[in-house]
LOLOTOR-669563 format. One line per 10 residues: number of its first residue (from 0); their letters; for each residue x, y, z of C-alpha. Coordinates in steps of 0.02 Angstrom, whole numbers, padded with zeros to 5 digits, always signed. Layout:
// LOLOTOR-669563
NUM> a> X,Y,Z | ...
// end
This chain:
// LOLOTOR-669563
0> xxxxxxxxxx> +00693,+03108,-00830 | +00621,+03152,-00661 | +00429,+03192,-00614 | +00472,+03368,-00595 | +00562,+03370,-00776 | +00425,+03285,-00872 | +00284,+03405,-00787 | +00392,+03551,-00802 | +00399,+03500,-00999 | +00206,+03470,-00992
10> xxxxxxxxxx> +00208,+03635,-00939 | +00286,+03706,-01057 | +00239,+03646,-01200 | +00060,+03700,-01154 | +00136,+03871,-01121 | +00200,+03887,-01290 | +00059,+03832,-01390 | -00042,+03943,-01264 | +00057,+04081,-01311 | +00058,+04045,-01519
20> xxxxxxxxxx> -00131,+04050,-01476 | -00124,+04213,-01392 | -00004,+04269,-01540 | -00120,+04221,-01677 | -00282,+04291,-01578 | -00199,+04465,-01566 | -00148,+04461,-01763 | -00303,+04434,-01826 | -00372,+04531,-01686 | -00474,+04439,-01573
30> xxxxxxxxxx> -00628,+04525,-01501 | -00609,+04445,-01314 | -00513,+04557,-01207 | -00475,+04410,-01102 | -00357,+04333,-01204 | -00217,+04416,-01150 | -00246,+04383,-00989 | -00250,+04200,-00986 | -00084,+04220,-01074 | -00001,+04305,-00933
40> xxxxxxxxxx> -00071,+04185,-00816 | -00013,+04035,-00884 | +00151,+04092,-00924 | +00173,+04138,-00720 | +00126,+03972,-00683 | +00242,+03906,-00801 | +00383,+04013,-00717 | +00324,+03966,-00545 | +00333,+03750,-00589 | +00516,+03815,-00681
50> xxxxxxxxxx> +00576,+03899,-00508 | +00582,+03712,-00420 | +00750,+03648,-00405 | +00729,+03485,-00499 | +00853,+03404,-00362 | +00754,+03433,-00212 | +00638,+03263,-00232 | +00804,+03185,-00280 | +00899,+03268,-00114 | +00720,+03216,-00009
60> xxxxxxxxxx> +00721,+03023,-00078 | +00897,+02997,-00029 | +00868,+03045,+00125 | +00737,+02925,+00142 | +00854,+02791,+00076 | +00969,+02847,+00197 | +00859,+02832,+00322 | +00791,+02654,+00279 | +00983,+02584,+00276 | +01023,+02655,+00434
70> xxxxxxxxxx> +00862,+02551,+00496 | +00921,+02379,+00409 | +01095,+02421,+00473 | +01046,+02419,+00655 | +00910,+02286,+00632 | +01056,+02173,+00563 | +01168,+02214,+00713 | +01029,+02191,+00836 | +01007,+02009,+00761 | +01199,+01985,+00747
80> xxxxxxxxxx> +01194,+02046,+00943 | +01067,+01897,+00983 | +01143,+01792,+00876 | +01330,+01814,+00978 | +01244,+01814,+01130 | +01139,+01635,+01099 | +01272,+01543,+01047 | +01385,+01608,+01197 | +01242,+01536,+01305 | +01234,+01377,+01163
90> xxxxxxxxxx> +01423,+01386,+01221 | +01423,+01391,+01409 | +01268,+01282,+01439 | +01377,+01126,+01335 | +01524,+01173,+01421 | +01432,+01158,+01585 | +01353,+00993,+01544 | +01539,+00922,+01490 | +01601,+00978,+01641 | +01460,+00893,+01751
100> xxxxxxxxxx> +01477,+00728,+01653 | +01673,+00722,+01682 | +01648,+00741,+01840 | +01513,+00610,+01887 | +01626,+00502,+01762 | +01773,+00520,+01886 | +01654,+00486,+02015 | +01587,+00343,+01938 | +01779,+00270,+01907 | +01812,+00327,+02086
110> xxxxxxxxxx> +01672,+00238,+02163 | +01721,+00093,+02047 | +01922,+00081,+02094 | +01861,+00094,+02285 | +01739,-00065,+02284 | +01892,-00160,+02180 | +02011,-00133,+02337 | +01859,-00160,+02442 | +01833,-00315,+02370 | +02002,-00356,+02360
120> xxxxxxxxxx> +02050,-00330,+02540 | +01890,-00426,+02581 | +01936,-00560,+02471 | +02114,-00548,+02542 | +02054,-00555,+02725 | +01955,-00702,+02691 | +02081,-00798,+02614 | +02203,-00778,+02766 | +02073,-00821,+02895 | +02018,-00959,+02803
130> xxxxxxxxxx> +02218,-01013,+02772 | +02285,-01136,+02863 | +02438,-01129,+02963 | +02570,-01247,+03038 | +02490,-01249,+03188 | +02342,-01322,+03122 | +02409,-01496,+03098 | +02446,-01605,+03219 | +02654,-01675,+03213 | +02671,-01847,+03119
140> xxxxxxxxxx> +02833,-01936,+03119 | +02826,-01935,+02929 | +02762,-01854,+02778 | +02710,-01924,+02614 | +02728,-01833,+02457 | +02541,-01810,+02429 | +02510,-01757,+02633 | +02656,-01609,+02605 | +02565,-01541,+02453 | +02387,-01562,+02526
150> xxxxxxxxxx> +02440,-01450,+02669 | +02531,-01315,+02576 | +02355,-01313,+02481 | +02279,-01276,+02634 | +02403,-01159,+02692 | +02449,-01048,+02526 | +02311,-00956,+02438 | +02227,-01037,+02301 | +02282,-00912,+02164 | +02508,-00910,+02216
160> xxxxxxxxxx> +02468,-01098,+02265 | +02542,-01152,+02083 | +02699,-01033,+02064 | +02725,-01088,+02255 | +02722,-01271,+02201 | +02852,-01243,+02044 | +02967,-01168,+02182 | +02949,-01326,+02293 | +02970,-01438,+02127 | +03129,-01369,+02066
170> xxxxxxxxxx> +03204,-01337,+02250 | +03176,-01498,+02340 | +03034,-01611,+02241 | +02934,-01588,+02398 | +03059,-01679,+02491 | +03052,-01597,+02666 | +03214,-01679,+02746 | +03293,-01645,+02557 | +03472,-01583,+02588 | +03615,-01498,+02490
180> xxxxxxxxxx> +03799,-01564,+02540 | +03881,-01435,+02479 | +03789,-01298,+02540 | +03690,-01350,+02673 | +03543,-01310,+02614 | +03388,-01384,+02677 | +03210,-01430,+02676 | +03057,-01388,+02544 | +03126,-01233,+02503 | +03315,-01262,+02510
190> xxxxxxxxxx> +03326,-01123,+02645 | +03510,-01082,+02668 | +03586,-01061,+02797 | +03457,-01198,+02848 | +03431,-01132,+03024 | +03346,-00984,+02986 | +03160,-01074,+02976 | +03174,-01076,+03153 | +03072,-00910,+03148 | +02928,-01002,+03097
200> xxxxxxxxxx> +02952,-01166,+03217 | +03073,-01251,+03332 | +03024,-01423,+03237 | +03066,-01345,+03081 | +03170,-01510,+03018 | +03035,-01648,+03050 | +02889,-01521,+03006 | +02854,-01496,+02828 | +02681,-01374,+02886 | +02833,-01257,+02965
210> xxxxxxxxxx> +02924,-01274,+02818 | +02787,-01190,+02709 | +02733,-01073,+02848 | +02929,-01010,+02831 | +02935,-01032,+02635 | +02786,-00910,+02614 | +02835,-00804,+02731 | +02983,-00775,+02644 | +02916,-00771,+02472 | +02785,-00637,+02513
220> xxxxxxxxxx> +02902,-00538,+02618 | +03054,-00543,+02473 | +02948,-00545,+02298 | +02775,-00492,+02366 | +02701,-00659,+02343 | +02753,-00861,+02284 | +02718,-00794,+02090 | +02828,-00651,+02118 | +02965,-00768,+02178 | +02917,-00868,+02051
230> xxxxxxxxx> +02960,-00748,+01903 | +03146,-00700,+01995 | +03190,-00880,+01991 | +03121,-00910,+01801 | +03250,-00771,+01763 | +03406,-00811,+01880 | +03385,-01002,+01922 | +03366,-00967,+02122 | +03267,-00846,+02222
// end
């Protein structure tokens, strides 16, 4: 029951017993004139409170509910708005910072591959002009075993200087004057036709360091290096 209903009841209650008053005073004939004038009053009072739509405070406080929704309603969407719009920048700002370490990553491996082939050519550089070659050795009329093999250490780089020597081993057991009669083949590395090691030295017969000058030569120039050559004739018995 509303405020309106309960006062309106008040109201009327009052009225009536006002008016059984009034009823009573006039039957046993009250001497104040008065009386019937209070009872007309009240009873327009009562009719005025009775004349107020009972839904009007009802109409008036949903209004204000109304009202007070609307005002959560946008609240909520202004804090949804911030919300969506942090966590964009949240969003970006990560994005951003991935972005900047992939690239100083890439730089980083960049900078990293470069000083590898720096080194690497350095390293490569060094090697040949600290290499020997046959020039470097003055002509003896013969060759041991161990003199051979000490120059093609000085001639071949340290690292191909062992697939270099399994070459030599299986070709010619480091025999420079070491010849096939059948084929012709000749010298350290069993070069056929035998003549051809002239590109490396007119004394290419008696001079083993002319020999190796030609053998790695060739090796480097057909396989990329003595190890390359190395792997062909692992898998075909010849390179």
């Amino acid at each position: 029951m509303s405020r309106i209903s309960v006062r309106g009841f008040a109201v009327a209650s009052a009225t009536a017993v006002t008016s059984v008053g009034a009823v009573v005073g006039v039957a046993t004939g009250a001497e104040k004139g008065d009386s019937t004038d209070n009872v007309e009053a009240t009873a327009a009072d009562a009719t005025l409170l009775a004349d107020v739509p009972a839904g009007a405070t009802a109409q008036v406080q949903t209004a204000s509910l109304t009202e007070q929704a609307d005002a959560q309603a946008d609240a909520a969407h202004t804090d949804a708005r911030k919300a969506a719009e942090e966590a964009a920048r949240k969003s970006a700002a990560q994005a951003a910072e991935e972005k900047k370490e992939a690239a100083e990553r890439k730089a980083a491996e960049e900078a990293a591959a470069e000083a590898e082939r720096e080194a690497a050519e350095a390293a490569a550089a060094e090697a040949e002009s600290t290499s020997a070659d046959a020039g470097d050795f003055a002509p003896q009329s013969s060759y041991s075993v161990a003199e051979v093999q000490a120059m093609a250490q000085q001639m071949v780089p340290a690292d191909q200087y062992q697939c270099f020597s399994n070459i030599v081993d299986h070709e010619s057991g480091w025999d420079y004057t070491a010849t096939n009669p059948s084929s012709g083949a000749y010298g350290l590395m069993q070069a056929l036709p035998a003549g051809k090691m002239a590109s490396a030295g007119a004394d290419w017969q008696t001079n083993p360091a002319t020999q190796i000058e030609w053998g790695l030569n060739y090796m480097n120039d057909r396989y990329g290096s003595p190890c390359g050559g190395w792997e062909y004739w692992q898998a075909n018995g010849y390179y």
